[in-house]
Each structure stands twice: as C-alpha cells, then as structure tokens.
C-alpha positions in Angstrom: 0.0 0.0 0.0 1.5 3.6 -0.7 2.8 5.7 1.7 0.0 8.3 1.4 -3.7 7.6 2.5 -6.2 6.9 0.1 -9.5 8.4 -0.3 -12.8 6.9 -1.4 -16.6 10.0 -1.6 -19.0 7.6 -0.2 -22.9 8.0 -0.4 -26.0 6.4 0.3 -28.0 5.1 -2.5 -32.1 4.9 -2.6 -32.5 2.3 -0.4 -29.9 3.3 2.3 -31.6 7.2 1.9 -34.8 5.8 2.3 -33.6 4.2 5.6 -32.0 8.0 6.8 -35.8 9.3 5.7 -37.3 6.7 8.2 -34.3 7.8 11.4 -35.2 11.2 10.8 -39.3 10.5 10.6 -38.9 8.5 14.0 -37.0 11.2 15.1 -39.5 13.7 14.4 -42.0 11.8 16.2 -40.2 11.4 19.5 -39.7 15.6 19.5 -43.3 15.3 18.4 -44.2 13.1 21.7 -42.1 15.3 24.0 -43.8 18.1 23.2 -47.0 16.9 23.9 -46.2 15.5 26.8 -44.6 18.7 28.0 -47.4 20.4 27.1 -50.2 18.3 28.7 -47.7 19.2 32.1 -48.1 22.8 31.2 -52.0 22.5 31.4 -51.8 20.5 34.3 -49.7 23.1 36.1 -51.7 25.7 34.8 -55.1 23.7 36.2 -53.5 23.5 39.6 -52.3 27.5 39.7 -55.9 28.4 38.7 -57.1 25.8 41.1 -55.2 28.0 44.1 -56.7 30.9 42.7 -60.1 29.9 43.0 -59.6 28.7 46.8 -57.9 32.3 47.3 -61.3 33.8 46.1 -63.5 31.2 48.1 -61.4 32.1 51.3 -62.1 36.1 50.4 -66.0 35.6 50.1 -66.4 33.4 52.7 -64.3 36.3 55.2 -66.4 38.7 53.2 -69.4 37.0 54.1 -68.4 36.8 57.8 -67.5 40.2 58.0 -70.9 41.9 56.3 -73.2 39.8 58.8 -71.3 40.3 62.0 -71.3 44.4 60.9 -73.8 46.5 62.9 -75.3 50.1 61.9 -75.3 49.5 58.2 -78.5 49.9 56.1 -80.4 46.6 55.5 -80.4 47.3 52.1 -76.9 47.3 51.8 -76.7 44.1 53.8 -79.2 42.0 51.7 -77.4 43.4 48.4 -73.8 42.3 49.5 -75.2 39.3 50.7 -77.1 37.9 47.9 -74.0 38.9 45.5 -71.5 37.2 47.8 -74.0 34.2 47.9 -73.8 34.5 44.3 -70.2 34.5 44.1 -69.5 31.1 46.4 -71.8 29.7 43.9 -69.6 30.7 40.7 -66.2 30.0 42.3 -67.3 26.7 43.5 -68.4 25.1 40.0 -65.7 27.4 37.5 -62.6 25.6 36.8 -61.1 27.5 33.9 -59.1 30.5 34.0 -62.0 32.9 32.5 -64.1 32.1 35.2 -62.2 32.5 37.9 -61.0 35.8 36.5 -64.5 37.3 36.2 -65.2 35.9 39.9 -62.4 38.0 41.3 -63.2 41.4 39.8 -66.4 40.6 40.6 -65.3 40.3 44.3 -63.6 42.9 43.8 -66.0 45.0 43.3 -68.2 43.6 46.2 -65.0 44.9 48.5 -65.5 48.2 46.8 -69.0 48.5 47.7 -68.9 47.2 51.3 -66.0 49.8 51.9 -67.9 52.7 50.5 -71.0 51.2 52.6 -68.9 51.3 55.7 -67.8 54.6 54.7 -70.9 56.1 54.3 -71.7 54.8 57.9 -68.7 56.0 59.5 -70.0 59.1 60.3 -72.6 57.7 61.8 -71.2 55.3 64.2 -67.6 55.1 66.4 -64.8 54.6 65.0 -65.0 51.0 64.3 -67.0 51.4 61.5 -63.7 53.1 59.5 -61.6 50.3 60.9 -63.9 48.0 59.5 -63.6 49.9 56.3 -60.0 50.1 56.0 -59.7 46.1 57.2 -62.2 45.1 54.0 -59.6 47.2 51.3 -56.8 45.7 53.3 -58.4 41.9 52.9 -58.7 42.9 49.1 -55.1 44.1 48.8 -53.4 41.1 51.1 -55.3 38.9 48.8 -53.2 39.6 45.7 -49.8 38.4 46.7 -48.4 39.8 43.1 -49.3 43.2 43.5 -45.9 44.7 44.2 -44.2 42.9 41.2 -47.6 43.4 38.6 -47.7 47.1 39.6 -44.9 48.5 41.6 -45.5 52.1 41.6 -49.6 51.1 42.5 -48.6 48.9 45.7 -46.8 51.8 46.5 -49.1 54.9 46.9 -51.7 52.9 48.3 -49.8 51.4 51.1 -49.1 54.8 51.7 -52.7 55.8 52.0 -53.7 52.6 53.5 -51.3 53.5 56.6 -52.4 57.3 56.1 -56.4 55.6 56.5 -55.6 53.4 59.8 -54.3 56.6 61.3 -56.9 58.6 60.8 -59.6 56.1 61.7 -60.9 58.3 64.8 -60.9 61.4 62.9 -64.2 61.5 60.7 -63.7 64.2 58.7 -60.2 63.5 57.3 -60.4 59.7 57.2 -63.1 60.4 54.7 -61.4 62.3 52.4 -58.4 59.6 52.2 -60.4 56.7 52.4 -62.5 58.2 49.0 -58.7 58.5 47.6 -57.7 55.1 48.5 -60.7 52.8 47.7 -59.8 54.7 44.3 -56.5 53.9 44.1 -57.1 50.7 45.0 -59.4 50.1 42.8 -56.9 51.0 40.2 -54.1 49.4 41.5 -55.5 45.7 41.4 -57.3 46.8 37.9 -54.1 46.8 36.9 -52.9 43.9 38.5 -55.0 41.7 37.3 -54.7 42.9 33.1 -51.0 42.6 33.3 -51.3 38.9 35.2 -53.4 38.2 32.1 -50.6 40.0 29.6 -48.0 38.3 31.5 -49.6 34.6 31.8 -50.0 34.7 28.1 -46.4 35.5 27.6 -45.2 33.0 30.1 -46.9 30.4 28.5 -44.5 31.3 25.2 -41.6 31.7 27.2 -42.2 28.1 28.8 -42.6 26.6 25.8 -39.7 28.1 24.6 -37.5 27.2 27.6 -39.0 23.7 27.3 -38.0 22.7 24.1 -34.4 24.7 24.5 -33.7 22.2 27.5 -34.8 19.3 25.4 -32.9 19.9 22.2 -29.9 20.5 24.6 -30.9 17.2 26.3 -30.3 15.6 23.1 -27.1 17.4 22.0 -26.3 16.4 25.2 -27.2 12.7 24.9 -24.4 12.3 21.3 -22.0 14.8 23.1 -22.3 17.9 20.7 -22.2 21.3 21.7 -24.5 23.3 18.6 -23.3 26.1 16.9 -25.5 29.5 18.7 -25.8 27.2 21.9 -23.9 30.1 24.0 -26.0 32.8 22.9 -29.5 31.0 23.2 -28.5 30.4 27.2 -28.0 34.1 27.6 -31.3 34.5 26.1 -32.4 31.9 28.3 -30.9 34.0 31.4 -32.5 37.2 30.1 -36.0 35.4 29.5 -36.1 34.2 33.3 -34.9 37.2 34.6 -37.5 39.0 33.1 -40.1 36.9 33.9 -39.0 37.3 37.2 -39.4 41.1 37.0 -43.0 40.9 35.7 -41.5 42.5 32.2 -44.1 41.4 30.1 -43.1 43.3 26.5 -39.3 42.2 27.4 -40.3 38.9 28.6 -42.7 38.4 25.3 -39.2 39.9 22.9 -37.5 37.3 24.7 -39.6 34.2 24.2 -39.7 35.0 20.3 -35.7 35.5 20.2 -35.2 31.8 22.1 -37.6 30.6 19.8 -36.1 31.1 17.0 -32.7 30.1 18.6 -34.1 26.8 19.1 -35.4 26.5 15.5 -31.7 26.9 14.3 -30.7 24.8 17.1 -33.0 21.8 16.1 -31.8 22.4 12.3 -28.3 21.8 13.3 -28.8 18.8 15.3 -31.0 17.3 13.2 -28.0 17.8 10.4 -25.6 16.0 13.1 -27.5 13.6 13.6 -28.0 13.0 9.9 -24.5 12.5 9.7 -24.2 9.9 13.0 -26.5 7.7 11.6 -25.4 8.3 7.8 -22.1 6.8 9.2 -23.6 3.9 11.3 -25.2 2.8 8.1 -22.0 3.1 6.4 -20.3 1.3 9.1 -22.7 -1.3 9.4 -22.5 -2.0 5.5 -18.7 -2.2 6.0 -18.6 -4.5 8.6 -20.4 -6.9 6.2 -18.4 -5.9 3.3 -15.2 -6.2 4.3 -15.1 -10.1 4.9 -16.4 -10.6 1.7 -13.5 -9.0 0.2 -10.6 -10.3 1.8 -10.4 -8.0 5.2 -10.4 -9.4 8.6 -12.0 -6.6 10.5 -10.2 -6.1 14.3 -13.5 -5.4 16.5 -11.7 -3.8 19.2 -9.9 -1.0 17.1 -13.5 0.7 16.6 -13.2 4.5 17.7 -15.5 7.5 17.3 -14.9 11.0 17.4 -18.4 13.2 16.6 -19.3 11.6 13.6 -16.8 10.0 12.5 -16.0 5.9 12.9 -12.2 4.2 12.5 -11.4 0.5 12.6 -8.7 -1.3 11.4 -8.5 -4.4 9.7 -6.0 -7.2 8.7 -5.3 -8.5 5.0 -4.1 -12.4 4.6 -0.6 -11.0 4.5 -1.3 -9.6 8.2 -0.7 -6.3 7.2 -2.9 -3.8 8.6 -4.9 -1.2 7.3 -6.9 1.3 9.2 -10.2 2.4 7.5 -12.4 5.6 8.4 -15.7 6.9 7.6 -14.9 11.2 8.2 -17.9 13.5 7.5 -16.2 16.7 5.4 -17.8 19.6 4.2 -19.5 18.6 0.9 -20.0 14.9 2.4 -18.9 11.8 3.4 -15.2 9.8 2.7 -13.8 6.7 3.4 -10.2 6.7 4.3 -7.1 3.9 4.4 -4.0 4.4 5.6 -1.7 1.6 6.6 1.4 0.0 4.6 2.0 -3.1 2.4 4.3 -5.3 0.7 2.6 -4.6 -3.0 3.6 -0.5 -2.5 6.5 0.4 -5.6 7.0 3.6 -7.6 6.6 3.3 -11.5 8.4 5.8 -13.3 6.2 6.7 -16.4 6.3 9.8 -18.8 5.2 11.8 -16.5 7.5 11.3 -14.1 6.7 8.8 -10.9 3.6 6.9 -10.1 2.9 5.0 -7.0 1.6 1.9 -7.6 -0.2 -0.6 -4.9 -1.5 -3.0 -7.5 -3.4 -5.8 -5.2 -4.2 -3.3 -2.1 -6.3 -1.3 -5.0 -8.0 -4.4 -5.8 -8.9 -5.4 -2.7 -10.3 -1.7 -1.8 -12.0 -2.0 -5.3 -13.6 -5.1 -4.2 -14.7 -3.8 -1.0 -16.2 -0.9 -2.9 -18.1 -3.1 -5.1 -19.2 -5.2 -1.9 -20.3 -2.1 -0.2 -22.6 -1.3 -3.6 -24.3 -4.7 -2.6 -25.2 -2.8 0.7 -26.9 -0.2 -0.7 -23.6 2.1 0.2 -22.4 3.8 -3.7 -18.5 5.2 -3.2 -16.6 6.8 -5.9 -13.2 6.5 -7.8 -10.4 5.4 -5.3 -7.8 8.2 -5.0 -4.4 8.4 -3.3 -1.6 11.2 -3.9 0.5 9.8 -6.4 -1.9 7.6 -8.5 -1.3 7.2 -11.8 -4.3 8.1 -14.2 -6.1 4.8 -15.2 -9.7 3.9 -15.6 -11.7 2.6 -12.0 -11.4 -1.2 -11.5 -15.0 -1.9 -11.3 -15.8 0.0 -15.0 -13.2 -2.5 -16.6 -13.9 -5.9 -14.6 -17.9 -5.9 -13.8 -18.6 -9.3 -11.9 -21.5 -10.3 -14.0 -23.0 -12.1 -10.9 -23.1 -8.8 -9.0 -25.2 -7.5 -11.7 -27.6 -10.2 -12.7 -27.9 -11.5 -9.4 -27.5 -9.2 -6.5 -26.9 -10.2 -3.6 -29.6 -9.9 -0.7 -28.9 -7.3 1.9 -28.0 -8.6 5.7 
C-alpha cells in the first residue's frame, strides 16, 4: 500500500436514503411526543395554579361574608345586596374551573369589597370609630389577597400602602379619614385593575416563554445525549438568562421579545442537530455496511480498534498478508469519505512519462472489491484516489462481476 492515505466519496443510495428518511421521521415523532407530553404538564400546572386561585377567592367571600353579617349600623339594604352577590359569588367559584371564570369571579369580588367599603364609609360618620376600621380592614383583605401586587404594579402597591397607613391613622378622625379613604378605595381600585390585566398579559407570555425554555432544554438534552455542543448554543443560554430574569421582574413586553428570540434560537438549534445527527447515523449505516463488506472481500476486521470521534467511525482491519490497514468513515464539508491508511508489501514507484507513479496493484484491488461489496449494501462510493496515483480507468468500470449485476446479492 502507498505511503500516502487513500480516499474513497461515499454516499448512500435509494434504499440506504430511504432508511436515513425513516431515522429522521422516527426522530420527528419522538420531538413530536415530547412536546405533547410537555405540554399536557403545562396544562396540568396551569389547572393547579388556577385551582389555588379559585380557593384564594372562596377564602375572600367566605371572610367577606363573615365580616358583612357580623357588621352592625349598616343599612339593610346594603346588607341583603352584598349578601345575595356574595352568595352568588361562592356559587360561581365553587363550580368554575377554567381561567376565565375565575377571572370574572375576582373582579367581581372585587367589586363587592369596593361596595362594602364605601357602605362602611358612608356609615362611618354615623357610628364610632369602628366602623372606618372596618372599612379600612375590608380594602386591606382585598389588597393582602393579591400576593403579586408589588411585582404586577410597583408604583400602584406603593401609593396605596401609603394611604392605606395614612387611613388606619386617621380612623378616629371622621372628617379626614373620609377624604383619604375616598382617595384610597380609588387607588385601590386602580391598583389591582391593573394587577389583574397585566397577570393576564403576562400569563400569556409566560406560556410562550415556557414553551420556549422547554423545548431549549430538550434539544440540549439531546445534543447532550451524542456529546455535541451546537453552533448559537452560547448565545440562546444568555437569552435563556435574560427570559427568566424578566419573567422574574414581571416585564411582560421584554419577557414576550424574549420568548420569540429563544424561539427562534431553538429553531436553528433543532436544524443543526438534526443535520448531526443525519451525519451519525449516515455513518452507522455506512459502518454497518462495511462490517459486512469487508469479509467478503478479503479483510479481517479487528472489532476492538473501533473508535468515534463526533461523527466520525475508524477500525482497522488485517489482509491475509497480516498487514494492517486502518479504514475511516470522516464527515467533510461537501459529504462523506472513506479513508485507508496503513502500509503493504505490494507498494512500488513506477516511473512513467510523466515522471513517478505510486503503484499498490493488489491493495487497489482489494479496496476495489470492498467498494463493489459495499454497492451490494446499498452504500455507492466513488473512484479510489491516493496522492500519487497514476491516471487509469476505476477497476469496477473495466472488470464488472457479471453475478453482481444479474444477481445481486440480498442485503444482511
């Protein structure tokens, strides 16, 4: 064999592609699977966190409804009206389930805590000072209800703790306390307004962003799984860190640009696994076609000389001189190669015309064989090169094994 490697372009043909088509469908699938399954966890998490909101709002009517019939010195009216709507409203938390439902049900409560603090208000006047307490505890119940106040609405939380704490001190002085208590049960009513639109902004967006994150972890989980790190993974895991830190925040808009920029990250990181893991299994097919092919032409394949290295596969094998040769399958940039390298006793230097020509007569008919044999397993590989090689015709267009051709052999 000559001194210099020799080179083999190696493809698959129709019914080795058709087998690649059939990896990469069953890989699709399996992503496909995931998914779902991820996302029938999503809904399930979602169920449960709109399942804790609805007990938040049957604990607030059930206070509510405490507090209006133990309350003395308001009008009866009043008391049969927040009664009959808090009735009203155990009977709609109770039965709704989705995320609509319990979303009407609290700004419907809400509004029943606006009315029994204006009722209290109005009776304030009227009555000691307990009254106003009782008026400033009812907003309070409201505001400690909505544990995501500060984070939905910062600057909201703010100025009515303020007047909440500007209310309790005034409680025993009728004539002030009424003035910021009108200012408060407005601000408050604002506030938690707000809290409750950008909870549905932000819910919508973090249902992106988990999706997202979810199927970042699981095309990493794969990478992970062959031992690639993909081209852009660095930057998507910055946009990762971005994504959760603004979620975090309650950054909706930021949150929402960040979702879209890790989905599209992902997108291109699917794309360049997928084209990995074309070329992993391109070679195992090409490896598993040579280990079947190189018997048959004269090689004695060494089974513990198999390496890897990404996607490429070397082995080495033994010819009945004893020489060895080792043989790789390397992934380049417009394809596939096969690749010998090794040394034996048939290796001279011709001198022709033009000039010298090295010649390895019965190693090049043995790889031409193994070529041929490999064309039996549905693996095609072109002219055998080397550096050196003197310009002659392939061996399998001049000696065609009529048998190979009228009667092909079956695939193992």
């Amino acid at each position: 064999m000559s001194g210099s490697p020799k080179y083999a372009s190696v493809a698959l043909n129709s019914a080795a592609r058709q087998r690649l088509e059939e990896e990469r469908r069953r890989r699709a699938e399996e992503r496909q699977r995931r998914a779902e399954e991820r996302y029938r966890q999503r809904v399930a998490e979602r169920a449960a966190m709109i399942g804790r909101r609805r007990d938040v709002a049957a604990g607030r009517v059930q206070e509510l409804t405490r507090q209006v019939g133990g309350l003395s010195g308001i009008d009866s009216g009043d008391r049969r009206e927040l009664l009959s709507r808090l009735a009203d409203l155990d009977r709609r938390v109770s039965v709704n389930s989705g995320a609509l439902g319990v979303d009407t049900a609290t700004a419907e409560l809400m509004a029943v805590e606006q009315h029994l603090s204006a009722v209290l208000t109005r009776s304030a006047d009227e009555s000691a000072g307990a009254d106003r307490v009782a008026a400033v505890a009812a907003l309070a119940v409201s505001l400690d209800a909505e544990p995501d106040r500060l984070k939905l609405d910062a600057g909201g939380a703010r100025r009515v703790d303020d007047l909440l704490r500007s209310a309790r001190d005034l409680v025993h002085d009728a004539r002030r306390f009424r003035s910021v208590h009108a200012e408060l049960t407005e601000q408050a009513r604002q506030h938690l307004e707000n809290v409750e639109t950008r909870r549905s902004t932000l819910t919508a967006v973090e249902e992106q962003a988990a999706e997202a994150l979810e199927a970042f972890e699981a095309v990493l989980a794969e990478a992970g799984e062959i031992g690639v790190e993909l081209p852009g993974q660095d930057r998507a895991e910055a946009t990762k860190m971005r994504l959760l830190a603004d979620l975090a925040a309650g950054l909706a808009e930021p949150a929402a640009r960040g979702a879209a920029t890790l989905t599209r990250a992902v997108e291109e990181l699917e794309t360049s696994l997928e084209e990995w893991l074309d070329r992993v299994y391109r070679t195992r097919l090409i490896v598993e076609a040579a280990a079947i092919a190189l018997p048959r032409a004269g090689f004695q394949v060494l089974p513990e000389t198999f390496t890897s290295a990404g996607s490429d596969v070397s082995l080495q094998v033994a010819r009945a001189d004893g020489s060895v040769m080792g043989v790789s399958v390397e992934s380049i940039e417009d394809g596939v190669r096969l690749v010998y390298d090794g040394r034996a006793a048939d290796f001279t230097v011709e001198q022709t015309a033009d000039g010298a020509a090295a010649v390895c007569d019965r190693t090049e008919e043995l790889l031409e064989r193994f070529h041929s044999e490999l064309g039996v397993q549905d693996i095609e590989t072109g002219q055998l090169w080397w550096e050196g090689k003197p310009e002659r015709p392939d061996h399998r267009t001049e000696q065609v094994r009529p048998q190979r051709v009228a009667q092909p052999r079956q695939r193992g």
